[in-house]
mmCIF file of the N, C-alpha and C atoms, coordinates in Angstrom:
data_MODEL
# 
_entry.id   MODEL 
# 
loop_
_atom_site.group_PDB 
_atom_site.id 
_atom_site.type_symbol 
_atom_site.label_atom_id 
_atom_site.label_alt_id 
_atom_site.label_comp_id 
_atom_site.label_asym_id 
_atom_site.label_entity_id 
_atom_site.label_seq_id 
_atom_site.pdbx_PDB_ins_code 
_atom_site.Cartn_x 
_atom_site.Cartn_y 
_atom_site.Cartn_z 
_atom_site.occupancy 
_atom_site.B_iso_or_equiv 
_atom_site.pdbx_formal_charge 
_atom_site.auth_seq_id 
_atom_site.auth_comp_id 
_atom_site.auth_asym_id 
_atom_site.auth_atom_id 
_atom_site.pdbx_PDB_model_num 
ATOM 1   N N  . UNK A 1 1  ? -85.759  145.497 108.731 1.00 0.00 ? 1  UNK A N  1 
ATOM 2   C CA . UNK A 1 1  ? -85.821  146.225 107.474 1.00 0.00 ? 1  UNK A CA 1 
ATOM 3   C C  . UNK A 1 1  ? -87.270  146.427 107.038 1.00 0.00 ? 1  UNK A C  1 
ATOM 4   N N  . UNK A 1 2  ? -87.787  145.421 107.428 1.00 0.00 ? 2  UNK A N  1 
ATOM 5   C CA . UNK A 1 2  ? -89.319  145.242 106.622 1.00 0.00 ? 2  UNK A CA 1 
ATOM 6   C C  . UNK A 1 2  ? -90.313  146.510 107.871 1.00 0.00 ? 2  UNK A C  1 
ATOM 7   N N  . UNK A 1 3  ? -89.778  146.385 109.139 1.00 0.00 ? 3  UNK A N  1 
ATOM 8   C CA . UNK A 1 3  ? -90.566  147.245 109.892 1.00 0.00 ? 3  UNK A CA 1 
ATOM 9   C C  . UNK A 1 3  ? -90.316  148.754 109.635 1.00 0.00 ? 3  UNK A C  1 
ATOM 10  N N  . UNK A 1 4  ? -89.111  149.104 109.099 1.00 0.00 ? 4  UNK A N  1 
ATOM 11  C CA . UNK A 1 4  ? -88.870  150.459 108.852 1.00 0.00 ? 4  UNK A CA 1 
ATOM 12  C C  . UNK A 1 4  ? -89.490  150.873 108.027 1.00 0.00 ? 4  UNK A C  1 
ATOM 13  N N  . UNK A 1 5  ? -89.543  150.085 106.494 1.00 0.00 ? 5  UNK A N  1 
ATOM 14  C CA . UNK A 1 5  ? -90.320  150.201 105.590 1.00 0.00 ? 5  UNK A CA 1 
ATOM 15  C C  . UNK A 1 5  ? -91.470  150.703 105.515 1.00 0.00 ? 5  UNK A C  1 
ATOM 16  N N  . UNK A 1 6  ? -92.225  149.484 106.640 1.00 0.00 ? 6  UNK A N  1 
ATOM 17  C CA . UNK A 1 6  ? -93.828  149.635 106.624 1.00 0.00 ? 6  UNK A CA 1 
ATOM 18  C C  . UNK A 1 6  ? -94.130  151.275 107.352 1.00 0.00 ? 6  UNK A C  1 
ATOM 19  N N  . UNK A 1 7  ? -93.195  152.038 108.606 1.00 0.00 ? 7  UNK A N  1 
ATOM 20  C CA . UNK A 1 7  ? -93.571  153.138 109.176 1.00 0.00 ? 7  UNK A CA 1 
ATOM 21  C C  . UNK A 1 7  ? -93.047  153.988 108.337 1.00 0.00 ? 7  UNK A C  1 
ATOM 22  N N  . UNK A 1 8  ? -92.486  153.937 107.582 1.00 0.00 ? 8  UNK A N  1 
ATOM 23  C CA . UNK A 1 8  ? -92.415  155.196 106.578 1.00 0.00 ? 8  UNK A CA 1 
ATOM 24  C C  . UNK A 1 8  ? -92.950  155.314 105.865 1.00 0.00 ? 8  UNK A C  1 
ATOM 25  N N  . UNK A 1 9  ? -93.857  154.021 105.230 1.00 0.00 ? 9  UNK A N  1 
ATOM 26  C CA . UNK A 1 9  ? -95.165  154.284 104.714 1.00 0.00 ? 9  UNK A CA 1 
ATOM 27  C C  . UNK A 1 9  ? -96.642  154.236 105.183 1.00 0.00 ? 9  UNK A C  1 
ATOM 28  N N  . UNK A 1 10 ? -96.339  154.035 106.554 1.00 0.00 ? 10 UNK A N  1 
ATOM 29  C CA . UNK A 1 10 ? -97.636  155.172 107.407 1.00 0.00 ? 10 UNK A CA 1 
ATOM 30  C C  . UNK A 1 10 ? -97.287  156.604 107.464 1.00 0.00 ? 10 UNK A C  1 
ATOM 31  N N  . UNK A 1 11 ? -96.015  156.698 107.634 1.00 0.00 ? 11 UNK A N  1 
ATOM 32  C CA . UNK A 1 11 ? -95.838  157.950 108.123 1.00 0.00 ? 11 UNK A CA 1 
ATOM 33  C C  . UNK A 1 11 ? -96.086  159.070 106.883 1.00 0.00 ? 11 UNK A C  1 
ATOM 34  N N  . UNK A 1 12 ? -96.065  158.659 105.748 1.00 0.00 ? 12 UNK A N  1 
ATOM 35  C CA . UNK A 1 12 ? -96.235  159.205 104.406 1.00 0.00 ? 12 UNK A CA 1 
ATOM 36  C C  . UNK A 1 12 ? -97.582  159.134 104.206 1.00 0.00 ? 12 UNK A C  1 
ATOM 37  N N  . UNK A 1 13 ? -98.282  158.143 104.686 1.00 0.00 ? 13 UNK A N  1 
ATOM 38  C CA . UNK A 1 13 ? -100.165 158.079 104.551 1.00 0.00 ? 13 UNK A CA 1 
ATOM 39  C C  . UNK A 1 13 ? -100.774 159.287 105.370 1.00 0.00 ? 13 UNK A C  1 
ATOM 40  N N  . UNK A 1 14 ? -100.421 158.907 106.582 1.00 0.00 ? 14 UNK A N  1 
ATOM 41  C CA . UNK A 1 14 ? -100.820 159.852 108.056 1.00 0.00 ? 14 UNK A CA 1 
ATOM 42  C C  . UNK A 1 14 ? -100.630 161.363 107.358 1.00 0.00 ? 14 UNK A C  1 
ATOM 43  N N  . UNK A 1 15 ? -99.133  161.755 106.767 1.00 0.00 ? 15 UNK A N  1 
ATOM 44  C CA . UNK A 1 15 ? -98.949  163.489 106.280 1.00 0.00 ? 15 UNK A CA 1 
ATOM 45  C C  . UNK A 1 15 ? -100.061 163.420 105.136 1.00 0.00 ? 15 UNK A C  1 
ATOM 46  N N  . UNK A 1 16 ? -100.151 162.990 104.288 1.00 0.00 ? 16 UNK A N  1 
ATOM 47  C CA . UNK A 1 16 ? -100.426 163.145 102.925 1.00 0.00 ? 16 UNK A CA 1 
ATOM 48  C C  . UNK A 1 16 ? -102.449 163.168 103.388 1.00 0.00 ? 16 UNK A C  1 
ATOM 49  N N  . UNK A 1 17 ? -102.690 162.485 104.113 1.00 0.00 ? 17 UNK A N  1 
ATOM 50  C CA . UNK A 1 17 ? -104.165 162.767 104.887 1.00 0.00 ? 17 UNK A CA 1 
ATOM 51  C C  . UNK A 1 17 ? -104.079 163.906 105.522 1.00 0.00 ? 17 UNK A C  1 
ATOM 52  N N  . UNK A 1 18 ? -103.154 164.259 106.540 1.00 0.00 ? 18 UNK A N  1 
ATOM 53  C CA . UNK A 1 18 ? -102.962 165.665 107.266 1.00 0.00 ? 18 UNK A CA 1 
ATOM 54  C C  . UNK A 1 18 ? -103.158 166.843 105.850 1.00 0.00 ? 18 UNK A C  1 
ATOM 55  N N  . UNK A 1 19 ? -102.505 166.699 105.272 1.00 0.00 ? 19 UNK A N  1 
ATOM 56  C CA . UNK A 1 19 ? -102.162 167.802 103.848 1.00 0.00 ? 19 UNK A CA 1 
ATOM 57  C C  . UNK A 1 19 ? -103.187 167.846 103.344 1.00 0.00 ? 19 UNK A C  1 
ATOM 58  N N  . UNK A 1 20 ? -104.105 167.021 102.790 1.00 0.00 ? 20 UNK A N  1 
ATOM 59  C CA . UNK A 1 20 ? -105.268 166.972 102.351 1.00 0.00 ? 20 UNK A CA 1 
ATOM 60  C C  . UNK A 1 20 ? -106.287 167.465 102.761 1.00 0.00 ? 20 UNK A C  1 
ATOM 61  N N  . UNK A 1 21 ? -106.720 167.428 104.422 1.00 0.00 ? 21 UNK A N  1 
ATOM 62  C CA . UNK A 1 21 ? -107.783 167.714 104.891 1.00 0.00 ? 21 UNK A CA 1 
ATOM 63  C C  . UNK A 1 21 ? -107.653 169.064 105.602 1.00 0.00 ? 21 UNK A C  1 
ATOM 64  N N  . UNK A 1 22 ? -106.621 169.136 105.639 1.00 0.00 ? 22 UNK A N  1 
ATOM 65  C CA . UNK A 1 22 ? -105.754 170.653 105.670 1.00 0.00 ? 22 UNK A CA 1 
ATOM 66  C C  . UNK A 1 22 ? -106.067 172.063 104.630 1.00 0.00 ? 22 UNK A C  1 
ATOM 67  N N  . UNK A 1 23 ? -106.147 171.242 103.282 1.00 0.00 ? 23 UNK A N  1 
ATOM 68  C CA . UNK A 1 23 ? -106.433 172.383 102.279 1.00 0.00 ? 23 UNK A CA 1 
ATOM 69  C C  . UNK A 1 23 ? -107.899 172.348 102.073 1.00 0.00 ? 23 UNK A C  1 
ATOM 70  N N  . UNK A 1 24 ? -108.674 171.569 102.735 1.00 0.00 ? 24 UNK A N  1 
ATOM 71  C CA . UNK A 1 24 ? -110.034 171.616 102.318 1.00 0.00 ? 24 UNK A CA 1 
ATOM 72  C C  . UNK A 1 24 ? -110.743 172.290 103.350 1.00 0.00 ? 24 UNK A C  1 
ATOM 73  N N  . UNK A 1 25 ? -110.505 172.412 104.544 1.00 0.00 ? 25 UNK A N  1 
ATOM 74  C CA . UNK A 1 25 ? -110.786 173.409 105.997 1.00 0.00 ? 25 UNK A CA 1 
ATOM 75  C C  . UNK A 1 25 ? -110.524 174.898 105.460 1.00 0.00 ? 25 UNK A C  1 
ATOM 76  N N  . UNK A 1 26 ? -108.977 175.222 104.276 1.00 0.00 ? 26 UNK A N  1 
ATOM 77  C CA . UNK A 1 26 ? -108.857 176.301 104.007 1.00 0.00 ? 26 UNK A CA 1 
ATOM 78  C C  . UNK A 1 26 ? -109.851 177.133 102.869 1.00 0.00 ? 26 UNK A C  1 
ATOM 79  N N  . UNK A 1 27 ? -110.239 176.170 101.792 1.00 0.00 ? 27 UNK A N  1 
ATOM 80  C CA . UNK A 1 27 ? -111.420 176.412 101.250 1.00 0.00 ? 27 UNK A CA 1 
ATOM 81  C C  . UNK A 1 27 ? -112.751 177.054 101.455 1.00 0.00 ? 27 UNK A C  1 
ATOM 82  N N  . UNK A 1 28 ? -113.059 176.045 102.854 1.00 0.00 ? 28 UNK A N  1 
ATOM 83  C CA . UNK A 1 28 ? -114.418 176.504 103.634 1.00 0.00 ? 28 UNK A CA 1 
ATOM 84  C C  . UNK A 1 28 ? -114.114 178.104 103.882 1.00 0.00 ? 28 UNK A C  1 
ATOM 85  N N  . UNK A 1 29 ? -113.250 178.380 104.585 1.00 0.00 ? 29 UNK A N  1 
ATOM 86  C CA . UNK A 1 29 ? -112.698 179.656 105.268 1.00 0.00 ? 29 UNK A CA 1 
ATOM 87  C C  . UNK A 1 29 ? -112.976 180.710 103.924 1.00 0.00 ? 29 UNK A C  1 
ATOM 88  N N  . UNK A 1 30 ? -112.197 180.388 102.798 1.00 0.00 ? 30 UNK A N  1 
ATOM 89  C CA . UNK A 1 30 ? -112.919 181.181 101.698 1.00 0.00 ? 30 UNK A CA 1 
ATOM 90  C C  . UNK A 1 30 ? -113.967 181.410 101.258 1.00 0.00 ? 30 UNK A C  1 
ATOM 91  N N  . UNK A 1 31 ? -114.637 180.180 101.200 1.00 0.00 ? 31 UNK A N  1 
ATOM 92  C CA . UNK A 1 31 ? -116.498 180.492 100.725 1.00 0.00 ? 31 UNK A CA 1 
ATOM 93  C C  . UNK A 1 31 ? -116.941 181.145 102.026 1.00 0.00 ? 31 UNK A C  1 
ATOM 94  N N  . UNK A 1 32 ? -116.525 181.099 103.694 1.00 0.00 ? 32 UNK A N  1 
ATOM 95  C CA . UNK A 1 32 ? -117.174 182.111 104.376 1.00 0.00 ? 32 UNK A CA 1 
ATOM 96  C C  . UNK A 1 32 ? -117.227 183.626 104.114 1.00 0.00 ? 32 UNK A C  1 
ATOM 97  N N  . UNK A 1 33 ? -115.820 183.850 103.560 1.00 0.00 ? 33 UNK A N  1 
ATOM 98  C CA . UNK A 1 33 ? -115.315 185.202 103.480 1.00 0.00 ? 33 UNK A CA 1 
ATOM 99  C C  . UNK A 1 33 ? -116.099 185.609 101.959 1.00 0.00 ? 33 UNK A C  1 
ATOM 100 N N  . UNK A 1 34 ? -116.176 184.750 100.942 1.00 0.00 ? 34 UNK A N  1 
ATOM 101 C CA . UNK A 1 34 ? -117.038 185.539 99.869  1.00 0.00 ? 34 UNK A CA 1 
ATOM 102 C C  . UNK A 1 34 ? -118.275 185.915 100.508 1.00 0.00 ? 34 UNK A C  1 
ATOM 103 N N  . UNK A 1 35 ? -118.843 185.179 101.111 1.00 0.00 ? 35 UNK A N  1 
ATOM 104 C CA . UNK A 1 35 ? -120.214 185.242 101.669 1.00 0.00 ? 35 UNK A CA 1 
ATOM 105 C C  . UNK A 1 35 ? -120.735 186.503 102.085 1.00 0.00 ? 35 UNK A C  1 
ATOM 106 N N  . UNK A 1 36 ? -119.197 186.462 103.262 1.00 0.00 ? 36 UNK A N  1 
ATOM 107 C CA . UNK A 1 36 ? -119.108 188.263 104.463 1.00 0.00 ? 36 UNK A CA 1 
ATOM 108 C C  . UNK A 1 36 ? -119.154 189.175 103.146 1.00 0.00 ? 36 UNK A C  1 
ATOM 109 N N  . UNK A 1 37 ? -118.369 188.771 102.496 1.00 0.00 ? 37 UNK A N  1 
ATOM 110 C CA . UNK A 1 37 ? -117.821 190.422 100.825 1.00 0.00 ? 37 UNK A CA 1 
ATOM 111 C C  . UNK A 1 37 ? -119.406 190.643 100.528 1.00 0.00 ? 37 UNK A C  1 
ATOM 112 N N  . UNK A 1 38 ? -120.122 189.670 100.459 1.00 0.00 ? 38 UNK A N  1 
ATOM 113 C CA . UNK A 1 38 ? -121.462 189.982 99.561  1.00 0.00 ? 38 UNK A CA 1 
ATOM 114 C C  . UNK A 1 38 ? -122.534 190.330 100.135 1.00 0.00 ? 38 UNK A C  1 
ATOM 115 N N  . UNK A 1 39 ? -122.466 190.095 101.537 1.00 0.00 ? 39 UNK A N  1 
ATOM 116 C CA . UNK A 1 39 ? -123.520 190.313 102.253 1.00 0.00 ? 39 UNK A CA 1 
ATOM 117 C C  . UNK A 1 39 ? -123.439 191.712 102.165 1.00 0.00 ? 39 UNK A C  1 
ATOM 118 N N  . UNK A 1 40 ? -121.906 192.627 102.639 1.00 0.00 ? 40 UNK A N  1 
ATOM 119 C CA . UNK A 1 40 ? -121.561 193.637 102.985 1.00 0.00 ? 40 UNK A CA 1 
ATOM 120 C C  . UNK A 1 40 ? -122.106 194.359 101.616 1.00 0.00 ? 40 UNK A C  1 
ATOM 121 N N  . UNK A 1 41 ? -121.856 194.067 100.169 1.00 0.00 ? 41 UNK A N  1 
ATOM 122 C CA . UNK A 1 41 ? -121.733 194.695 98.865  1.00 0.00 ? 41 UNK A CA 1 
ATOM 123 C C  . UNK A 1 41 ? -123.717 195.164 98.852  1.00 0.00 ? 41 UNK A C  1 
ATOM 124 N N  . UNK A 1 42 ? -124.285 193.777 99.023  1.00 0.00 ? 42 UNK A N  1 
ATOM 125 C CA . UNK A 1 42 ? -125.276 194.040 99.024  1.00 0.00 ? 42 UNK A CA 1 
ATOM 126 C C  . UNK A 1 42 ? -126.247 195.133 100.106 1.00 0.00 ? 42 UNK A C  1 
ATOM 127 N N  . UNK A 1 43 ? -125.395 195.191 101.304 1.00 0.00 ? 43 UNK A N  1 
ATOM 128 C CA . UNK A 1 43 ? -126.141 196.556 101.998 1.00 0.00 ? 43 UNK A CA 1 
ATOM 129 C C  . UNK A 1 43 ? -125.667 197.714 101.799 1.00 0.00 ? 43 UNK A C  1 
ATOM 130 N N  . UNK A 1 44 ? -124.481 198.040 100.927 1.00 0.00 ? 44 UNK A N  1 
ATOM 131 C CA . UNK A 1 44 ? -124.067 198.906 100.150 1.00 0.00 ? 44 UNK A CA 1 
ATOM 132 C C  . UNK A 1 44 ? -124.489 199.272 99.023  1.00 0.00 ? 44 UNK A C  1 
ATOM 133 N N  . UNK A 1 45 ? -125.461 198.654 98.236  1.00 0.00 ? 45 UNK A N  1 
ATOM 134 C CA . UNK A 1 45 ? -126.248 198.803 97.088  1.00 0.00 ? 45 UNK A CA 1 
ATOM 135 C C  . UNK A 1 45 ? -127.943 199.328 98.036  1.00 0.00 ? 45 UNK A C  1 
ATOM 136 N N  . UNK A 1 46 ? -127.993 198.289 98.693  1.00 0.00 ? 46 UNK A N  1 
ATOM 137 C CA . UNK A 1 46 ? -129.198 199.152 99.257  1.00 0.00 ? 46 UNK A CA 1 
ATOM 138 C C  . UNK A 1 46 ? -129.445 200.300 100.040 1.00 0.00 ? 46 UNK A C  1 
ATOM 139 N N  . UNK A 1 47 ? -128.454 200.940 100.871 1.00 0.00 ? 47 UNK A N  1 
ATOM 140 C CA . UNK A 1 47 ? -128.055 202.155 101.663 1.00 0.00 ? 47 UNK A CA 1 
ATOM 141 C C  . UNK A 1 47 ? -128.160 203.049 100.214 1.00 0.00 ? 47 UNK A C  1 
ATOM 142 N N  . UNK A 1 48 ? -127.056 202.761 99.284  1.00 0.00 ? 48 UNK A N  1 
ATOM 143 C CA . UNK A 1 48 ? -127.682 203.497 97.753  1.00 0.00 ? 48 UNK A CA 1 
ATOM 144 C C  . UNK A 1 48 ? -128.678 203.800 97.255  1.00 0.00 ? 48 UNK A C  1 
ATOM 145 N N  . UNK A 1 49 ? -129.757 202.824 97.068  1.00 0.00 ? 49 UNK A N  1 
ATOM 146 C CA . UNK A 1 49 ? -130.782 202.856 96.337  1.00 0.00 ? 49 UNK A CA 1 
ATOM 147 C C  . UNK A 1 49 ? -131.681 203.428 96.982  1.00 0.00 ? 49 UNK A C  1 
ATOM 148 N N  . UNK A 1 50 ? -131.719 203.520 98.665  1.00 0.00 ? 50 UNK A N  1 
ATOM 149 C CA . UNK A 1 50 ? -132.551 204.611 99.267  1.00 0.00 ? 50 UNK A CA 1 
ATOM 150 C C  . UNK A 1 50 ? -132.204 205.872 99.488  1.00 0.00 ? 50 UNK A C  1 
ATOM 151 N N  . UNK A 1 51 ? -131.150 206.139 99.018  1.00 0.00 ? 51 UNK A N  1 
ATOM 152 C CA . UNK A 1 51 ? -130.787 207.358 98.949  1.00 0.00 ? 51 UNK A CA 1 
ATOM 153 C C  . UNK A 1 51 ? -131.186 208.312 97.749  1.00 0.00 ? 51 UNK A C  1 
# 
């Protein structure tokens, strides 16, 4: 009884770490993509301004 116990509360540690470090990889992926938007916005203002 006591061993079932204890792996279902690894097995609940192990996901709940998976889940966690999971949404923070997805984050990064966003601050890359603002990055790409602005780089792009900004050679679109300057292609402008020499025009």
């Amino acid at each position: 009884m006591k061993d079932s116990i204890f792996k279902g509360r690894l097995v609940v540690a192990v996901m709940s770490l998976m889940i966690a470090y999971n949404q923070k990889k997805e984050v990064s992926a966003v601050t890359v993509y603002k990055e790409a938007i602005k780089t792009e916005i900004q050679a679109l203002e300057h292609a402008y301004a020499q025009a």
